[in-house]
Every structure is written in C-alpha cells, then in structure tokens.
C-alpha positions in Angstrom: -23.3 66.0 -48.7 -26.5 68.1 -48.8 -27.5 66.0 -51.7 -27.7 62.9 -49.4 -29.3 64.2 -46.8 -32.5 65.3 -48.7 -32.3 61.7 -50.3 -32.1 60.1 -46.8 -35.0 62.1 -45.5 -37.2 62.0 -48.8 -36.4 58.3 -48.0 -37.2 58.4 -44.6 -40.6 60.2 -44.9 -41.8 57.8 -48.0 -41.0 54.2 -45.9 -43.0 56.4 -42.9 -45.9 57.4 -45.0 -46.3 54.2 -46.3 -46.1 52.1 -43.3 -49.6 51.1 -43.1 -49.8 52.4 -39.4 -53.5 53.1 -38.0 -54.5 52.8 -34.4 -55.3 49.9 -32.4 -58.6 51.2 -31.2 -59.8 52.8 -34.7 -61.5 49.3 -35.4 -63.8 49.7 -32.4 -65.7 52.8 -34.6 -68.3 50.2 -35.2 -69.6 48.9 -32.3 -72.3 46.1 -32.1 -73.3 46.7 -28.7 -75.0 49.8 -26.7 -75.3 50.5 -23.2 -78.7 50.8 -21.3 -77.7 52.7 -18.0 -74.5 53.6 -16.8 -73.9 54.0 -12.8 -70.6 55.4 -11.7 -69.5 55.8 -8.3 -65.5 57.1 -7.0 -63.6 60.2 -8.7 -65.8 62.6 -10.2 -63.4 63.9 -12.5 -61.9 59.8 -14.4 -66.2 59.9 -14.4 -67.3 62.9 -16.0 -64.6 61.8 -18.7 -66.3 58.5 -18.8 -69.7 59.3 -18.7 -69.4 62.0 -21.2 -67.4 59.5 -23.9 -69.7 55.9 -22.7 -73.0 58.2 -23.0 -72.5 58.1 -27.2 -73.2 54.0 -27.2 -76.5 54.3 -25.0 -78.3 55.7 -28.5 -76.9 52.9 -30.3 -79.5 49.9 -31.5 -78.2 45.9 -31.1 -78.6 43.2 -29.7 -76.0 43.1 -27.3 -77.2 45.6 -24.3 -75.0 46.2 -21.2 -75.6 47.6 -18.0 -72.6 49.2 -16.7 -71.6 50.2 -13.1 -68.4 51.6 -13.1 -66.4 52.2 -10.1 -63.1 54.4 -10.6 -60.4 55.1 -7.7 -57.4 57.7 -8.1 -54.6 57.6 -6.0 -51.2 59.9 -5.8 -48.7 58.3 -4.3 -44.6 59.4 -3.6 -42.2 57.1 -4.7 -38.9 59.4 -4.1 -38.3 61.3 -1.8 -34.4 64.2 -1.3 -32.8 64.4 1.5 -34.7 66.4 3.5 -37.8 64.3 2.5 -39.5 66.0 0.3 -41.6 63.7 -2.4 -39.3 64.2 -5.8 -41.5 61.8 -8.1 -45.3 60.5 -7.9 -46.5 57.8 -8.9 -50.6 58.1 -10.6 -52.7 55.5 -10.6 -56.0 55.0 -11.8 -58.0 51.9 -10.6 -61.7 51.0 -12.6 -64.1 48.0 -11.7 -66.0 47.6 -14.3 -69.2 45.5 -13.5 -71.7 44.7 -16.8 -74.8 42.7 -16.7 -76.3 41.3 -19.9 -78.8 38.7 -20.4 -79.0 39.0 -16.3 -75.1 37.4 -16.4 -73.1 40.0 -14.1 -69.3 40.2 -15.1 -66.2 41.8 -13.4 -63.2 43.2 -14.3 -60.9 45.4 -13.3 -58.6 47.6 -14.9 -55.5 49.9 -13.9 -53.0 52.8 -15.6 -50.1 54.2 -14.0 -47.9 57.4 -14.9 -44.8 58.6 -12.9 -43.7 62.4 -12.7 -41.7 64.5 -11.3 -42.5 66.8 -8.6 -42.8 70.2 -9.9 -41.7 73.4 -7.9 -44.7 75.5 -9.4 -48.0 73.8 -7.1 -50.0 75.6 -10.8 -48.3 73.9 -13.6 -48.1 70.7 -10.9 -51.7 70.9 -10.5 -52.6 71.4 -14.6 -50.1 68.8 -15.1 -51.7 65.7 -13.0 -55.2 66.6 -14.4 -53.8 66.5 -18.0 -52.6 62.8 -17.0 -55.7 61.9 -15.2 -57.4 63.0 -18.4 -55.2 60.9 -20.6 -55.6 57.9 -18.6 -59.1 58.0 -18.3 -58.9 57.9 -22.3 -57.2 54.9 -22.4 -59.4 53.6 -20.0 -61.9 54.0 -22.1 -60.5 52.6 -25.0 -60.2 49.1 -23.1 -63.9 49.2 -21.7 -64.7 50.1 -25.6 -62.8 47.5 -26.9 -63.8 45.0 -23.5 -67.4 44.9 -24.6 -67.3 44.9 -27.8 -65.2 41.8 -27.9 -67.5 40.6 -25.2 -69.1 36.9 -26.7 
C-alpha cells in the first residue's frame, strides 16, 4: 500500500512538472512600445503601484510611444450584513480609465477587479488585509495595461 502511494505521487509530480505551464503575461517581457509621460489622478496607493511598475517602459526605445493618463478609483462596499447589521463581507473594487494617445489618436478603456472578504474582527489584520488585495489587484491591473498596449495595432 505504501508502495503505491509513492508511485502515485512520483506520478503525480512527473505529469505536473512536465505540463508545459508558464504564465499568461510572461510573453509581455519584450515589449515593443515605451511610454513618454505618465499622469495619474484617483487613489494614491493602486498609483504609486502603477507608477512605480509603468515607470520601467518610459526608458525603453520604439516606435510605438504612448502617452498614458491613468485614472484609478477604489471603492469598499458591504454586501452582507448579521442581524444586528453589522457588514459581514465586502466587496473591493478597483476601477482604471486608461486614456493613451499615440500618433495624436486618444484611446479609452476602462478596466475593473473585484475581491470579496470577510469582515474581520481584528480592525489590524483587516486593515493589512485589504491593502494586501489592493496591492494584488493593482498587479493584475497592470498586467492588462502591459499586455493592452502592447497588443495595441
């Protein structure tokens, strides 16, 4: 019985390791585009995140140049509340207009993540919590407006 369960997982881990898996963003590590100025305007923190990640593709050289204004919005929101009407569960949202101008043609688009969670007791690990989320979301944020432009014709 032992002897089957180290085949199954020897089997297991080989048909993992070999699946060929690699991220859908990990084609976007070479860009043909750069960015000339970046405004941002809404929640300082989904920006700073932004800014700090967008800032590596201003040094790049192409022929594809954007001008980027980005405009992010984050909202809490409850969405259950006990019987004495305290908020059990939140819902996060984060809302970006993204607004790019190349060869003087502006484009729009807006993007949106959302995460639910609970309502934590300790206000601390509550607070640590939601920016960990707002962190994450501004990632994959990011990730679309990376792969967004590049695509971009």
């Amino acid at each position: 019985m032992k002897m089957l369960r180290i085949l199954f997982i020897i089997i297991l881990l080989t048909s993992l390791l070999g699946c060929g898996y690699t991220s859908i963003y990990k084609q976007n590590k070479n860009n043909n585009f750069s960015i000339t100025s970046l405004e941002f305007t809404g929640d300082k923190t989904i920006n700073n995140t932004l800014n700090r990640k967008l800032n590596k593709y201003t040094k790049n050289k192409s022929d594809k140049n954007f001008k980027v204004k980005i405009n992010s919005k984050y909202s809490k929101t409850p969405i259950a509340k006990d019987q004495t009407g305290t908020a059990t569960d939140f819902k996060l949202v984060v809302n970006l207009d993204l607004e790019f101008l190349i060869q003087n043609k502006s484009n729009k688009i807006s993007m949106t993540e959302t995460f639910n969670i609970k309502n934590d007791n300790d206000n601390f690990q509550q607070s640590k919590y939601e920016k960990e989320i707002k962190n994450n979301l501004s990632n994959f944020l990011f990730d679309k407006i990376i792969s967004y432009l590049s695509s971009f014709e």
